[in-house]
N, C-alpha and C positions, 0 to 999 in steps of 0.2 A: 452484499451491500444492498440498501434499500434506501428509499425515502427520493429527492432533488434534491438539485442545483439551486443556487440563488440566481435572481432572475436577472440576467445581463443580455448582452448579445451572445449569438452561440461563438462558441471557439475559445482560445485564451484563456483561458482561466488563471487566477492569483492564485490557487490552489489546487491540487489535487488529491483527495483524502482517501489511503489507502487502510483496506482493515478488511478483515475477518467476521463476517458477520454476526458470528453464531456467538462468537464470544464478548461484541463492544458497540452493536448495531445499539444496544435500547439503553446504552453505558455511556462510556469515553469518545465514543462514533459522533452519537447523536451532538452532546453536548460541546465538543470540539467545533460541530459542526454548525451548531446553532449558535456559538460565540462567534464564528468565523461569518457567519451570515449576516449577523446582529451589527458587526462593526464595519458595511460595507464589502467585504472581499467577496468576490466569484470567485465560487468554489463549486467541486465537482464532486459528487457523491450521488451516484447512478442517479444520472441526466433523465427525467421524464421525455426529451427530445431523440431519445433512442427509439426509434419508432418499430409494431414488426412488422418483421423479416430483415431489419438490419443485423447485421453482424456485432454481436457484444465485444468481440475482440478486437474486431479495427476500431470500434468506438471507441472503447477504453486505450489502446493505443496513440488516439487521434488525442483525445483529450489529457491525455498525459505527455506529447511530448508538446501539446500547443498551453503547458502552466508550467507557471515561472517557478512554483514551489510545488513541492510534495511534503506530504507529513501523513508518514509510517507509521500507523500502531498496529508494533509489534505485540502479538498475546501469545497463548498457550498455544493457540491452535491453529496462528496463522499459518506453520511452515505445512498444515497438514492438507492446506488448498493449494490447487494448481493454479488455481487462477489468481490467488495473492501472489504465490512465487513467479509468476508471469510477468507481473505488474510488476513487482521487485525486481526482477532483472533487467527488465527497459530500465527504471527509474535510475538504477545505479549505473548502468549505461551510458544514459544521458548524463547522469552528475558527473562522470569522469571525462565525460565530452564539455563539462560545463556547462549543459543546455537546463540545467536545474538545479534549483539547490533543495535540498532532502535537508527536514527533521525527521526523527525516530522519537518517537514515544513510546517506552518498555512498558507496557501496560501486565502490571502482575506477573515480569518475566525478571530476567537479572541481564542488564547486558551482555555477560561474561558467557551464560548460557547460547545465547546469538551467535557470541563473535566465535565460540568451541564446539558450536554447532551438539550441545548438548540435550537431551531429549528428542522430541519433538524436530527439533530443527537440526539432527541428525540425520530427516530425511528416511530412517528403515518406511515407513508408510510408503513409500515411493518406488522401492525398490523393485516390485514386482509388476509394475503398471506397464504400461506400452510406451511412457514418454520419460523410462527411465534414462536417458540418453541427455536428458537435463539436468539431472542430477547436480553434475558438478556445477554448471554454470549458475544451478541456485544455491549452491554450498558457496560458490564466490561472492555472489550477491550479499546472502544474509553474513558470509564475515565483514563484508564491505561497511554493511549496517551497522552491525553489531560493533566495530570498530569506531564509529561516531558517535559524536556526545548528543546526549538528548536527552527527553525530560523520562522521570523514573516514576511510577506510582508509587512507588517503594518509598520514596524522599519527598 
């Protein structure tokens, strides 16, 4: 993720924009991000307020469970970051706590591949890493996703 935040007070946020950078940062990232800014909402898309030596993880944590919304774009290559399926695991966490509500946007994917955990979000990438022990809990995640209605680029 790259770029800011729209300029509010820190914390809360009406949004929190999860994605993949490699795949939807200069695409569907930006522009999502720049309609969300354009119409008033605080929205979160790596905060220039992350100052260093702070921790990217409690940040991104902090910021995702202090927004009312998430919106998922799911791509090719999200399932192949750790740090998206991180942020995916809180976010549906919280949704099932009801502490948020989650859109997904299938950006160039199929839902069906999500929720059957096909390709890519079969997770083989994962398997030999040191934080294979996540596995499942991000395989529950992205069917959790993959199982919700959301917008398609496909349609």
């Amino acid at each position: 993720m790259s770029s800011s935040s729209s300029p509010a007070p820190p914390g809360n946020y009406d949004v929190f924009l999860s994605f993949r950078g490699e795949d939807t940062r200069r695409t569907v990232a930006s522009y999502l991000y720049k309609q969300l800014v354009n119409r008033g909402i605080y929205t979160f898309k790596d905060d220039p307020r992350i100052e260093l030596g702070d921790s990217i993880p409690e940040k991104l944590e902090e910021a995702i469970k202090s927004s009312r919304f998430a919106v998922v774009v799911i791509s090719k290559s999200y399932a192949t970051s750790k740090w998206c399926l991180d942020e995916l695991h809180l976010i549906m966490k919280l949704r099932l706590e009801e502490k948020i509500c989650v859109i997904p946007v299938f950006y160039d994917v199929f839902p069906s591949d999500v929720k059957n955990l096909r390709g890519t979000f079969g997770l083989t990438c994962h398997r030999s890493c040191k934080l294979a022990q996540k596995i499942p809990k991000w395989r529950v995640a992205l069917r959790r996703i993959g199982n919700r209605k959301g917008a398609e680029s496909s349609k």
